[in-house]
N, C-alpha and C positions, 0 to 999 in steps of 0.2 A: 528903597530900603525894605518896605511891606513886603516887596514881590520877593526878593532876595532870601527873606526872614520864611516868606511860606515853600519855599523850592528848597532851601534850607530845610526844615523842616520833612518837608517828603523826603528826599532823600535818606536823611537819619532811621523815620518812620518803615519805610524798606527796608534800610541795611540792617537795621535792626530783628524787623519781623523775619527778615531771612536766620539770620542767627538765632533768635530764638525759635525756630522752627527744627533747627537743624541741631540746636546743642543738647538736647536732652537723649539726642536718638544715636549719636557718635561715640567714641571714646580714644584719643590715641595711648599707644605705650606709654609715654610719662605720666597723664592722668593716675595708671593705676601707681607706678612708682611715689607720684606724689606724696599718695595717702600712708607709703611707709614711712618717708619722711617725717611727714607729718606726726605720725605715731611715736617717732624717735625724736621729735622737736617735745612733744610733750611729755616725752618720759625723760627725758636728761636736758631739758631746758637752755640754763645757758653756757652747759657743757658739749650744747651739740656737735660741735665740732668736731670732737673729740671721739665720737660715734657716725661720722657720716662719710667714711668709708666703705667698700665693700667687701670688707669683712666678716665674717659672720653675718652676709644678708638675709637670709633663710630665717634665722632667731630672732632677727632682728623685724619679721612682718614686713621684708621689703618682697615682693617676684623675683624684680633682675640684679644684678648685682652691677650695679651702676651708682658712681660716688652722687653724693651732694655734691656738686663743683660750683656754687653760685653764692653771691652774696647772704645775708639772713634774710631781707625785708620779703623773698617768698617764702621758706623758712617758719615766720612770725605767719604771715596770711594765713598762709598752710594747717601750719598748727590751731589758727582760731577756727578756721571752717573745720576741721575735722571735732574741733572740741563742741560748736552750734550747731552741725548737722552730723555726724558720725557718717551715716553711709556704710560702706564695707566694699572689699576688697575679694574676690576667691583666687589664689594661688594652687596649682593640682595640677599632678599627672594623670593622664587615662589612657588607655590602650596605645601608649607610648607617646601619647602626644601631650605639649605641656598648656593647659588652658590658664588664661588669664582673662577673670570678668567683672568689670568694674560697675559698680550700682550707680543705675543712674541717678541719683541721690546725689552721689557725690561727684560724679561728672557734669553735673548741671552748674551744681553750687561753683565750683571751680571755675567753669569757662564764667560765670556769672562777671566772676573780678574781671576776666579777660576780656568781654563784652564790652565793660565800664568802661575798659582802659582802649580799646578800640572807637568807644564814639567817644570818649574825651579824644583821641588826637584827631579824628576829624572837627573836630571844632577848635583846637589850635590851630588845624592846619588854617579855617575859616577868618578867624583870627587874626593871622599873622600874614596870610594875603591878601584880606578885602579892603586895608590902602591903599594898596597895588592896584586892585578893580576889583567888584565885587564880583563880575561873571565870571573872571578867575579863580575868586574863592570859589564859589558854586563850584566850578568844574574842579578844581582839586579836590575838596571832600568829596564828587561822585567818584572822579577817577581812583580814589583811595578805600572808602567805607564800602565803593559796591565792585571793588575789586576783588575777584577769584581767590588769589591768593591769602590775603586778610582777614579773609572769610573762612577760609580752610583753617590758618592757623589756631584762627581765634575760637572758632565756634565748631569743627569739626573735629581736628586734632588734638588743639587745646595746649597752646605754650603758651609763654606771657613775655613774647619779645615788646608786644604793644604797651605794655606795664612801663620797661625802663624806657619806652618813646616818649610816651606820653609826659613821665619827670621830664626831661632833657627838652621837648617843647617846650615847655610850660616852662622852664629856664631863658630857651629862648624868648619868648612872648613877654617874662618880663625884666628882660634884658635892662632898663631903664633902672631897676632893680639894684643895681650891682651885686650887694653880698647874698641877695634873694638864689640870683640869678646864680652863683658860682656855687652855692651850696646842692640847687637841686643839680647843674652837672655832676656837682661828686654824687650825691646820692644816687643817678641814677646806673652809676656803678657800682653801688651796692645791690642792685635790685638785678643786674644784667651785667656783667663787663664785655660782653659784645659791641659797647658801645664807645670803647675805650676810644680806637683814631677821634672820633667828635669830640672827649669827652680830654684826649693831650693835643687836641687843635684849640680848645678856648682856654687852655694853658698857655701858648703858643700866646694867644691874644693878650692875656694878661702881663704875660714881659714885655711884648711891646708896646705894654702901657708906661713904662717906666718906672715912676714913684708908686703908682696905683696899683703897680704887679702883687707886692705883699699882702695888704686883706684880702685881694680876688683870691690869690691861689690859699691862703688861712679859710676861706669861707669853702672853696672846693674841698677842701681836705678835713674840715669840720662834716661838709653834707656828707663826705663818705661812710668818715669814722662813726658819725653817729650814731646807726644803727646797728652797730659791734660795740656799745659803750655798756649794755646789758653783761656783756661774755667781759670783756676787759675788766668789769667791775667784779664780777659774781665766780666767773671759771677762767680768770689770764691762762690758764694753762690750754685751757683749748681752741685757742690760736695758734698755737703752736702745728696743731693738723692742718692750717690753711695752703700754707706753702706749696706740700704736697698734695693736697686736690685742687690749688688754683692753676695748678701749672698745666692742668690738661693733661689727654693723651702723648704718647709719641708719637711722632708724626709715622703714617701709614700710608697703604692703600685706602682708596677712598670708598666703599663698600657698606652700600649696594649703590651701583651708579646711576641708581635714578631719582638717591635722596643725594645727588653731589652738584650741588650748584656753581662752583669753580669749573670753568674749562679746563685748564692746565691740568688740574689734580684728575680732572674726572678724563682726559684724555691719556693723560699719564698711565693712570689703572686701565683704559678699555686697552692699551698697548699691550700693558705685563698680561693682561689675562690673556689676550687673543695671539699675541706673537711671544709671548716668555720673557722680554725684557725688563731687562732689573733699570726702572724708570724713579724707582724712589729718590736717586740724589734728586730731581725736580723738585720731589716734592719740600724734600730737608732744605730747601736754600729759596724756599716763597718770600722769605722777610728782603730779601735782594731786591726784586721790582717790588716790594710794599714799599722799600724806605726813599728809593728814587724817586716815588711818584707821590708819596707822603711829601719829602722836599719839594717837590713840586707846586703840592696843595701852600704850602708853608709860606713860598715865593711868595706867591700869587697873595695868598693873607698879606703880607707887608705890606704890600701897594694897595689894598683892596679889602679896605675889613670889614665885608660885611659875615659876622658870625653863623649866620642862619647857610650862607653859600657854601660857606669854608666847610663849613660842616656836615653840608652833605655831601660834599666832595671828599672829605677825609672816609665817610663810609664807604662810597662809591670806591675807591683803595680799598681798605676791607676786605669786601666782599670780591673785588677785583683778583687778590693778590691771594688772600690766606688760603691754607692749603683744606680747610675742610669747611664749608659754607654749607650747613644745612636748608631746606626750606624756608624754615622762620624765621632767620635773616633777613630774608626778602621783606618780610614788613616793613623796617626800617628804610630796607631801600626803597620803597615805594614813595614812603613820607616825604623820602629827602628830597627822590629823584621830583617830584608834583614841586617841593619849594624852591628846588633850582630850575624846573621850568617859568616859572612863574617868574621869579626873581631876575633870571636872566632873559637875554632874546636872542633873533637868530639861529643858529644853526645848533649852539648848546640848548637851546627850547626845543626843538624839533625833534633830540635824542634823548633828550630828558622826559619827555613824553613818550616817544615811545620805550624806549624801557622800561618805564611803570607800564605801559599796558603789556608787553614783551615778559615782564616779570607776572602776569597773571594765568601765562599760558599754561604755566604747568600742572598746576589743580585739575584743570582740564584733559591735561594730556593723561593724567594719573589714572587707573581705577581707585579714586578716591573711595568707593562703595565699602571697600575693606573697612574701614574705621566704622563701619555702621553696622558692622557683623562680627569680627574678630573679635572686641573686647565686651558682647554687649550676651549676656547668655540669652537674653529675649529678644531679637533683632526686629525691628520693624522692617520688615520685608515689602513693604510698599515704597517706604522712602526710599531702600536698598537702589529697587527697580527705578525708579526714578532717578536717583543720581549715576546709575548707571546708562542710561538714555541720555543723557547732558555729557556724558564723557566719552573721551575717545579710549579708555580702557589699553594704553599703549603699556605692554608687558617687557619687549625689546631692547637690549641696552641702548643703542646706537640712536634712538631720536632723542632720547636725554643728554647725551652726550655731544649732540649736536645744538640739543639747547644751552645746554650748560655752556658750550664754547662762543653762541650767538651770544648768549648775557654776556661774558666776558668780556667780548670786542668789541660789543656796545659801552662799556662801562671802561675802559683803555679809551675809546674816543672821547668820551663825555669828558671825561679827566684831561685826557691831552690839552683837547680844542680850549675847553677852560684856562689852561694853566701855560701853556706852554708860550703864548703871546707876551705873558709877563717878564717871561724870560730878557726879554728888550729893555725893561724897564729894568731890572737887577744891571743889566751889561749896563745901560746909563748910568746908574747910581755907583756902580762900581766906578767906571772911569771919573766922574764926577771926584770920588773918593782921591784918586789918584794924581787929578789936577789939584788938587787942594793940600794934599804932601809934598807935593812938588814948589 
């Protein structure tokens, strides 16, 4: 347990020191958008909603004109660090070209939460496998905190998918919990709804609880509502904007194709661009193999309910199926895919492992160096050089899209091989059903 606790430990100590190495000196595109946000979270409070359009972006001290599309609780975050550390923002044209440079001030403070929230889930993940074996845990938090990808998100670019992972672990973990446990799954649909398939799979669990279904799903819909109970109380009316920024884009080309981590979508668009076909009904009709293989996931829960499995299986769909799968996505799917190896064995271990390491290739494949120059007006040109020596600098549609389509088919097996054995058991129960009417 000592030895465990100090390899533990290292690990952390690394993954850490690499991000904070690396977070002060990056910045991606929403970093600066943040701080508009933020600016409009603290001037119309708990009217924000009702402003987080991109409407008059420009007035508003946003750069791109890109909505607020996500729950409050970053919103809230957002608003506090800009209001304890201010920072700044420069939005400008020059010699035709549009600059955007974000102060490291406020690119540090920001990945800070995202930091937090990246070694809290490797210590869930530690958590919630070292019953299972402690070497296990050990190699899940390496394969996770000192994975490529995790690292990019959190400390180079700067999302906070690891934010709503982290609620929705920590759900799991304490699962013994009950109304504990169903409140942070709502919650951490307030913080991210990317994490929705998990998030209508321990709904899925809660009916077939029976009598116990009612508080579970009361306490889910409590941890959602929570954090909209500011805006309900203070601005009802501006809820009313939610609808139309939660509903997302329309569906599209997927563009640029080497931030499209869907095969399908991302194959679909390298088609229309390079031979002219009109490939989009593909993309309009992704919810078709989601909900096939969501039922799948679904089965396989009835006979089999361990939440933690189901649940990474329901993202592993997700990220399989939706039609626009950014990078940061992959966080998640990292977490899950390390707890269904773990959790499971055989052949679903063997692919559940490698996808998580198959989902880190791409930071790699990136000229990731970009983020450590384009937003930053003082570049540190020594790290620049550096992370450019580590990367394969791949400019080319076609090795993305050949990635994009490997994740894919890895994530279609992992699912199947999972799900599709229980199929037998449904055909039992069904017949079963039908001697019993008889």
């Amino acid at each position: 347990m000592e030895r465990s606790g100090y390899v533990l430990g290292v690990i952390i100590l690394a993954g850490l020191s690499i991000r904070l190495a690396l977070a002060p000196y990056s910045a991606g595109s929403d970093l600066a958008q943040f701080y508009g946000f933020a600016g409009t979270m603290l001037e119309k409070k708990a009217c924000f909603y009702s402003y987080a359009d991109a409407i008059g972006f420009w007035d508003k001290g946003w750069p791109y004109p890109w909505p607020y599309v996500y729950g409050p609780v970053m919103a809230y975050i957002l608003a506090l660090l800009r209001y304890a550390v201010n920072g700044s923002v420069r939005a400008f044209w020059s010699g035709g070209s549009y600059h955007v440079y974000v102060d490291p001030t406020w690119a540090f403070s920001v990945k800070l939460v995202f930091l937090l929230a990246d070694t809290l889930v490797a210590v869930l993940l530690y958590l919630l496998l070292r019953e299972r074996s402690q070497k296990l845990a050990i190699l899940g938090v390496a394969l996770y905190y000192l994975n490529p990808i995790t690292i990019h998100v959190s400390a180079v670019y700067g999302m906070f998918d690891g934010l709503a992972l982290a609620f929705f672990l920590l759900g799991l973990y304490l699962s013994r919990r009950t109304r504990v446990s169903y409140a942070l799954y709502g919650f951490s649909l307030a913080v991210k709804q990317t994490l929705v398939f998990p998030a209508v799979l321990s709904l899925w669990d809660a009916v077939l609880r029976g009598r116990k279904a009612a508080p579970r799903i009361a306490f889910f819909l409590l941890g959602g509502l929570l954090p909209f109970l500011p805006m309900i109380l203070l601005c009802p009316s501006s809820l009313g904007a939610l609808p139309g920024l939660m509903k997302g884009l329309n569906v599209s080309y997927t563009l640029p194709l080497s931030y499209s981590m869907n095969g399908v979508s991302s194959l679909a668009t390298y088609i229309h661009l390079t031979k002219g076909s009109d490939t989009l009904p593909v993309l309009q009709h992704w919810y078709v193999p989601s909900l096939l293989l969501l039922a799948l996931v679904f089965i396989r829960h009835s006979f089999n309910r361990n939440p933690a499995i189901s649940a990474a299986l329901a993202y592993a769909v997700f990220v399989s199926t939706y039609w626009r799968v950014n990078p940061q996505y992959l966080v998640p799917l990292v977490a899950f895919m390390i707890l269904l190896a773990a959790l499971e064995d055989g052949v679903i271990t063997i692919l559940s492992l490698f996808t998580a390491v198959y989902a880190g290739i791409w930071p790699v494949m990136q000229p990731s160096s970009f983020w450590f120059h384009v937003h930053m007006e003082n570049p540190n040109w020594t790290l620049v050089h550096i992370v450019d020596s580590l990367t394969f600098r791949v400019f080319t549609d076609g090795p993305y899209v050949a990635y994009s389509i490997g994740l894919t088919l890895l994530l279609y097996a992992v699912i199947l091989t999972a799900t599709i054995p229980y199929l037998k058991n449904l055909k039992s129960w069904l017949a079963e059903r039908v001697r019993v009417r008889a």
